[in-house]
PAKE-149749 format. One line per 3 residues: number of its first residue (from 1); for each residue z negated, x negated, y of C-alpha. Coordinates in steps of 0.05 Angstrom, whole numbers. Example, Ala and Ser with C-alpha at 12.3 -4.5 7.8 and 13.67 -1.06 7.14 Angstrom:
1) -156,-246,-90; -143,-273,-21
REM end
This chain:
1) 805,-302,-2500; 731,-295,-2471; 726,-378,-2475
4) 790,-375,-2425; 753,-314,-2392; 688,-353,-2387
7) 728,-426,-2360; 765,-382,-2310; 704,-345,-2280
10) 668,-424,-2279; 733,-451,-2247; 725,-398,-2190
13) 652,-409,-2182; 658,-476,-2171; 714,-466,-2118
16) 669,-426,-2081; 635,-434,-2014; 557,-442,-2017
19) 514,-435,-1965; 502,-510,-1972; 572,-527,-1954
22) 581,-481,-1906; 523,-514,-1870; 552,-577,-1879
25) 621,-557,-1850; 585,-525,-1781; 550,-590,-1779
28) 620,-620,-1773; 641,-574,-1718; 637,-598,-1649
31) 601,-570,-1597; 643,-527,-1537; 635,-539,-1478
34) 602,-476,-1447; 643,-451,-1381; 580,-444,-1353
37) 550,-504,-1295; 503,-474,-1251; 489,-400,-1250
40) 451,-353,-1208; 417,-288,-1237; 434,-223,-1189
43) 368,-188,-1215; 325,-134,-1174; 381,-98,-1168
46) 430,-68,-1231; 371,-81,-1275; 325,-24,-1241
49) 336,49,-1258; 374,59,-1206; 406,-2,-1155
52) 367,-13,-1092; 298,20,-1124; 274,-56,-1129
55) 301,-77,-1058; 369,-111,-1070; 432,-81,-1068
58) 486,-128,-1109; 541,-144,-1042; 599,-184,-1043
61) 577,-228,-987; 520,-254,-1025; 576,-273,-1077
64) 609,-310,-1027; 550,-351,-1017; 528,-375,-1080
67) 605,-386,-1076; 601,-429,-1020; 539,-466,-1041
70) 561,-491,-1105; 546,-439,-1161; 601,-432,-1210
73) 577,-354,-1247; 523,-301,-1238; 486,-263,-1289
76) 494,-198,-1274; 436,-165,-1310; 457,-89,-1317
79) 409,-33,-1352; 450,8,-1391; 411,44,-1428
82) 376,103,-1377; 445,116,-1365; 483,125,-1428
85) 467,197,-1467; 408,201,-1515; 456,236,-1567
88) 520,206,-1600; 571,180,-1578; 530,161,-1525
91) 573,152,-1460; 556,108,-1412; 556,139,-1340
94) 622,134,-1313; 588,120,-1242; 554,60,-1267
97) 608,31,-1300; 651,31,-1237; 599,-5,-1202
100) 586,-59,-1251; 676,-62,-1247; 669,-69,-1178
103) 623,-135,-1175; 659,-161,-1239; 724,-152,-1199
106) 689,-185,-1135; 673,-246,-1179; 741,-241,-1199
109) 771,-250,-1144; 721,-310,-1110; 737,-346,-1181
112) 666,-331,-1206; 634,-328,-1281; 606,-268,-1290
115) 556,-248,-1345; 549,-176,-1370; 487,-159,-1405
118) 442,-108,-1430; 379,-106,-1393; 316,-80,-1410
121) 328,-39,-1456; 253,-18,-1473; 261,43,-1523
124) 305,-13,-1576; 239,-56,-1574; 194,-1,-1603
127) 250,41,-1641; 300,-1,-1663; 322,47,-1721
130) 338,91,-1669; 371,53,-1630; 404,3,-1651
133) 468,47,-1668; 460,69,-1598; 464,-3,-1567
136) 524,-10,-1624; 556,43,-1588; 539,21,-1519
139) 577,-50,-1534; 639,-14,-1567; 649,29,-1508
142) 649,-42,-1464; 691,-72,-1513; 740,-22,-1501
145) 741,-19,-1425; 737,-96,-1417; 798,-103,-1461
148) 844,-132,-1417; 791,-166,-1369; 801,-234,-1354
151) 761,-299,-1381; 723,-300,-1331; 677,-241,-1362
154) 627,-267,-1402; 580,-218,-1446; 509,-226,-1457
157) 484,-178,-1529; 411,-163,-1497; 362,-184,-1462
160) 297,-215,-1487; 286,-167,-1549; 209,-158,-1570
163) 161,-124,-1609; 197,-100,-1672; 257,-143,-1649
166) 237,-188,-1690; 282,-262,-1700; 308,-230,-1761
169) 321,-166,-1731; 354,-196,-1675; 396,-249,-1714
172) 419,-183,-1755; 434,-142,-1699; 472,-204,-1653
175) 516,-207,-1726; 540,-143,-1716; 544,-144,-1647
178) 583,-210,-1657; 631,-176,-1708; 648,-111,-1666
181) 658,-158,-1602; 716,-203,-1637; 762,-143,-1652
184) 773,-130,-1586; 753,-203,-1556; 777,-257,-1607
187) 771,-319,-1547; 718,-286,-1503; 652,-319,-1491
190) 592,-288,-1521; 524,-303,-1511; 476,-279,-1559
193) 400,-249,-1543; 341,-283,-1566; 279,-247,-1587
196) 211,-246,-1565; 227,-242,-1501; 273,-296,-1495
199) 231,-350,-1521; 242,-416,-1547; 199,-415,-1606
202) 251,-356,-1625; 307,-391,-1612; 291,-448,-1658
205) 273,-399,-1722; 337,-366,-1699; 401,-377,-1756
208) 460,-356,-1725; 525,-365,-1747; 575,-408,-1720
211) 618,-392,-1679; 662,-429,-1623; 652,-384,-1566
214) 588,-361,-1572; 527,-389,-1531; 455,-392,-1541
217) 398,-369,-1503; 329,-368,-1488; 286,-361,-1425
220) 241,-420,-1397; 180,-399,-1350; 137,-453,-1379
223) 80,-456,-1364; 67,-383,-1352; 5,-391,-1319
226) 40,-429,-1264; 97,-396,-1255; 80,-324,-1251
229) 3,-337,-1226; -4,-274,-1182; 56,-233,-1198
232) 35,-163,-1205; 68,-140,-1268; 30,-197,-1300
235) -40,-200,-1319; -33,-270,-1290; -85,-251,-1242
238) -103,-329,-1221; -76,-363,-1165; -80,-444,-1137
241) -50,-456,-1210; -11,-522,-1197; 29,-566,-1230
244) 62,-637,-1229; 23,-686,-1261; 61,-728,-1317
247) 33,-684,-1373; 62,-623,-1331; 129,-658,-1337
250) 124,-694,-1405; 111,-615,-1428; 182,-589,-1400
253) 219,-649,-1432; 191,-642,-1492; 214,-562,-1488
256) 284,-588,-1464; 292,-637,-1512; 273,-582,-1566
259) 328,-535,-1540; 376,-596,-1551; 356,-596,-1620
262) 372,-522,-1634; 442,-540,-1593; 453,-601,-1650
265) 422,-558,-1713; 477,-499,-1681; 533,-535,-1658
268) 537,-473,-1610; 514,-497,-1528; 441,-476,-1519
271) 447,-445,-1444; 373,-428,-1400; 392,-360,-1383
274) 336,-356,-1336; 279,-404,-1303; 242,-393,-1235
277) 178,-391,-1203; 146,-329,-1170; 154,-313,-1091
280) 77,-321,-1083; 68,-396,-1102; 72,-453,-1051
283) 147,-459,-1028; 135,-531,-1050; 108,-515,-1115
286) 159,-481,-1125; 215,-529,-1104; 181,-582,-1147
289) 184,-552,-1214; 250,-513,-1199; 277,-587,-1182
292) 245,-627,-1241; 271,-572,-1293; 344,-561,-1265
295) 351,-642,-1272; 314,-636,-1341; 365,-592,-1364
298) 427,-624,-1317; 414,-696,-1358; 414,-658,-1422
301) 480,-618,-1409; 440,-551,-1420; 479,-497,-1369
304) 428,-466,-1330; 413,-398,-1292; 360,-381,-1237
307) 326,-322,-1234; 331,-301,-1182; 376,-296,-1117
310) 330,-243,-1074; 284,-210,-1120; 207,-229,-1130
313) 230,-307,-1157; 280,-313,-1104; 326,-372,-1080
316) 348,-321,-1010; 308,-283,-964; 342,-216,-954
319) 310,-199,-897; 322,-253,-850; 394,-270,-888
322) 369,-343,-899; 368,-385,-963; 300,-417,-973
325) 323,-485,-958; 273,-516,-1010; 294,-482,-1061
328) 365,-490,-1047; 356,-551,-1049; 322,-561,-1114
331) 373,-525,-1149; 438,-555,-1116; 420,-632,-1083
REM end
């Protein structure tokens, strides 16, 4: 009886999925395609503590231009978190959460992609036993609400996770994120949050799990020193930083080519959530690397997302209601 026992319990064993073959059978899957082209990031805006405290105002017409001009979604980067309650269940502010309907149903209606995230989200970052459960609860109260929204909706876990966010923290968290999502959302795309800060180096010791509709992330800036030379919330304090030469470019192709990588070791599409280049560089500067990075990623079927429309990296000047026709340009010709 314990030899039958004993063959029965091997028999089973062997029948069992390993982690080897489950690795084997995502590197059968194929890769989606993401429903994501070109994107535009609406930051400055839901991302401050309160809309309009960093000069931009989210308004339908603007949607109507990106519209117009070619962009297929916006990134809708939203901060939760200063207004949601500090003690369980932690409601979200019913105020904010009409707004944030409002534009999704704007993008609705001009046939937009819209991504949902959580943005800066500072407290997770140094407390993350904290609050964690509270960004748990954050996403199962949007679960809930977005139940019947259309595909169009697209959410985005969190934003460029830090400090004790570590890659294994994050890949953890995304997990459950990921699990609590597909109850409500079995077919709707998910993108999942990369930590330290959104980096690629993150991204590549990142082990998600597969999943069909779930996209990647990270955050390209490269190189730092150029692209934020003179932004104030920096300590980028340098200026005249330029960039070009055929090491310049070699660099971002290399980086490229290494987020194609993570997209082959995945199977899941690897999609630049954000790229830009600070207001205070040379518009040509600017144009130039915002050009030579959106083709970099264009050849390499990465989907793509600039930061920003009108904030302090941005593609529109508010003020004068005028694209910045280099930069237009670079992104969309």
């Amino acid at each position: 009886m314990r030899h039958w026992i004993l063959g029965l319990a091997l028999l089973f064993a062997s029948c069992a999925p390993t982690a080897d073959t489950e690795t084997e059978d995502s590197a059968k899957q194929p890769i989606s395609v993401p429903p994501i082209s070109r994107c535009m990031n609406l930051g400055s805006a839901l991302e401050a503590p309160n809309e309009g405290e960093w000069g931009y105002i989210v308004r339908r017409a603007d949607m109507v231009r990106l519209k117009d001009a070619g962009f297929d979604t916006i990134r809708l980067p939203v901060r939760w978190s200063v207004h949601a309650d500090l003690q369980r269940p932690y409601t979200i502010d019913p105020e904010l959460l009409a707004r944030v309907d409002e534009i999704v149903g704007w993008a609705g209606e001009l046939e937009l992609k819209i991504i949902v995230n959580v943005h800066h989200y500072e407290l997770i970052n140094e407390d993350p036993d904290t609050h964690e459960p509270r960004l748990e609860a954050m996403w199962e109260q949007l679960s809930a609400h977005y139940l019947d929204a259309p595909d169009n909706l697209i959410f985005e876990t969190i934003n460029e996770p830090h400090t004790k966010m570590s890659t294994a923290r994050t890949d953890a968290l995304n997990r459950r994120l990921l699990a609590q999502l597909r109850e409500n959302h079995p077919d709707r795309w998910i993108i999942l949050g990369t930590a330290f800060w959104g980096n690629l180096d993150a991204l590549e010791e990142s082990q998600p799990d597969y999943d069909p509709k779930v996209m990647l992330t990270y955050h390209d800036y490269s190189p730092f020193e150029f692209t934020h030379q003179g932004a104030g919330w920096t300590d980028q304090t340098k200026t005249g930083v330029r960039w070009g030469t055929r090491k310049d470019v070699s660099n971002m192709m290399t980086e490229l080519d290494a987020a194609v990588a993570v997209q082959n070791r995945t199977r899941m599409p690897v999609f630049v959530g954000e790229f830009g280049v600070y207001q205070g560089v040379p518009i040509e500067q600017r144009a130039l690397w915002t050009r030579t990075m959106r083709t970099g990623m264009e050849a390499r079927g990465l989907a793509w997302c600039y930061w920003d429309f009108a904030g302090s990296l941005n593609v529109y000047d508010v003020d004068n209601e005028a694209w910045l026709p280099e930069l237009k340009a670079a992104l969309l010709d």
